[in-house]
C-alpha positions, 0 to 999 in steps of 0.5 A: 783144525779139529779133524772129524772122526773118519767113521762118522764123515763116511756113514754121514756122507753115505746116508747124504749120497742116498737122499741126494740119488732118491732126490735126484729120481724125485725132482725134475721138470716133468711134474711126476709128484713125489708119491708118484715117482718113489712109487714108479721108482718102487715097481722098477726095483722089485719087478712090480706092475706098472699101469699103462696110464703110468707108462709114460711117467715110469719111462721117464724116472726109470730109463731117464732119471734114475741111470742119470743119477747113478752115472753122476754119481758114479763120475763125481765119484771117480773125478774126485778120486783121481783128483786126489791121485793126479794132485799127488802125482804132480804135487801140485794143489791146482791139478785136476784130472783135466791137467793132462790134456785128456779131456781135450784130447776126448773133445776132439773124437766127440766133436769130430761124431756130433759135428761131422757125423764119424763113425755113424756105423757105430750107432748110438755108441759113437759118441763114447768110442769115439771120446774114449779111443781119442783120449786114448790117443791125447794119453799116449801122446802126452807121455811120448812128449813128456817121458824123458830118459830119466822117467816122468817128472811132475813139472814136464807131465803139467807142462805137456799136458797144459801144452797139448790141451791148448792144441786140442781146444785149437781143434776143436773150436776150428771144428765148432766154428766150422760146423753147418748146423748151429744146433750141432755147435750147441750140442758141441759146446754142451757136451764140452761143458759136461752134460748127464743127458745121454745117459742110459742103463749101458753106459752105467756097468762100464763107467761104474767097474772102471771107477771101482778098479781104478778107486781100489787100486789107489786105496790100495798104495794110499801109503806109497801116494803118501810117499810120493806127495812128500817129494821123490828123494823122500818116497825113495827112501821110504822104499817107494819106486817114484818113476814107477809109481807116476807110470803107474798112476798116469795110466789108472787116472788116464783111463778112469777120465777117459771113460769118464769123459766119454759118458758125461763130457768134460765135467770140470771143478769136481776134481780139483775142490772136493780133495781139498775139501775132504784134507780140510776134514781128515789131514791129508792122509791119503788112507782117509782121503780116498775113502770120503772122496768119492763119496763128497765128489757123488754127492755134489755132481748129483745135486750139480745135475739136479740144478742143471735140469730145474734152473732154466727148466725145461731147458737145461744148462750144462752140469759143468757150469753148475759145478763152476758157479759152485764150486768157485766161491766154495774153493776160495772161502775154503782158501781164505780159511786155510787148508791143508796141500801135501804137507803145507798150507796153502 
């Protein structure tokens, strides 16, 4: 396949991110006009004044929808990126950053507040301490299990976590069948399906430094990731430290999805497509890989919101549902074409 020049992917994709997040500020079920809601958008930008007959409809594209682009952005952004990090970790074509079990293991500390009420002291950042602190939990138990005399192997790493990640559904499911209130248990399924409808202005630094750190650190050993895709005889003898690495990485993709997870839900599909997606454009180099990732996972989870808010509008549909419902056609006409895995076709 005749690869496109890296420079001309980016400045494409970068200028396609930037319609998509004024997209995303511009639609939706309110009926704000589009002059109207890139005017507000304007006055929230610059400081200008805001009519109080406009107060309403700037509340809605400042403090709803605009933090709601930019963290859907920010977690299609770092989804994708770990993907290609935990892709190369395990060398296996179907890992995403879920194959660890952290994503259940967060379900549980997020279901444990939405349907049971902890931690109700911690106020409106219940939700997200509780996620975090347990995916913090499944990540420590994962390597416990999975960690052997000899270090962490890839195949032992998606066993553990596949098996652990059963368990933790096992939980939670106890826990939504369980529950008193069924507007509770739609909330549960809701936020386990992934949503961007609590997002707020807080979330947003928090979600953003933790994706940027965690994307520069695997920019910077691109070169040892190629290493460790090819096996750990050949990483070896390239001078790369196998077992060290795969430490290294399980702890940077852990925490990127954990606070990922602890904001948006369990948003599923965006990290297992998107690398694919971007080896089919640039090889599977992961120096150019890891540069148009972030930036094709920040534009599909944008537009995947936009449809979760307008199908069923004023309802709304979970954003995971959309990234599935696109996503799989999308990956298996990708498969049926041919694509690049670590080296190989699949």
């Amino acid at each position: 396949m005749r690869r496109t020049p890296l420079a001309l992917l980016t400045v494409a994709l970068a200028l396609l991110l930037a319609l998509s997040l004024l997209a995303g500020v511009v639609l939706g079920a309110a009926g704000i006009g589009v002059g109207d809601s890139l005017r507000l958008l304007w006055a929230g930008l610059t400081g200008g004044t805001v009519s109080a007959r406009d107060a309403a409809d700037y509340t809605i594209v400042w403090e709803i929808r605009l933090p709601r682009v930019v963290l859907g952005a920010v977690a299609g952004a770092g989804l994708a990126s770990v993907g290609v990090a935990v892709q190369a970790m395990v060398r296996n074509a179907l890992a995403d950053p879920f194959v660890l079990g952290i994503s259940s293991g967060a379900a549980v500390g997020a279901n444990a507040v939405i349907l049971m009420g902890a931690f109700a002291s911690l106020g409106v950042w219940a939700l997200s301490v509780s996620a975090f602190g347990s995916a913090l939990a499944a990540t420590a138990l994962v390597y416990a299990v999975a960690r052997t005399p000899r270090g962490l192997t890839p195949l032992r790493l998606i066993l553990t976590g596949t098996a652990l990640a059963y368990g933790f559904e096992a939980i939670t499911t106890v826990m939504v069948f369980s529950a008193a209130r069924g507007e509770a248990a739609r909330s549960a399924m809701m936020w386990l399906l992934g949503s961007l409808g609590g997002a707020t202005w807080a979330q947003v630094p928090i979600a953003a430094v933790t994706v940027a750190a965690g994307w520069a650190w695997l920019r910077r050993r691109a070169g040892a990731l190629n290493a460790i895709a090819m096996g750990d005889e050949t990483a070896a003898a390239l001078g790369v430290r196998p077992e060290r690495l795969r430490r290294e990485l399980f702890v940077v993709t852990a925490a990127v999805t954990g606070t990922l997870v602890a904001v948006s839900g369990a948003i599923g599909f965006v990290g297992l497509m998107v690398p694919h997606l971007v080896r089919m454009a640039v090889g599977a180099d992961h120096r150019r890989v890891l540069v148009l990732a972030p930036l094709a996972g920040a534009v599909l989870l944008v537009w995947a919101d936009v449809l979760s808010r307008l199908l069923l509008a004023p309802a709304e549909l979970p954003v995971g549902v959309i990234t599935a419902v696109v996503g799989v056609p999308a990956f298996l006409l990708l498969m049926r074409r041919g694509g690049h895995a670590f080296g190989g076709r699949w």
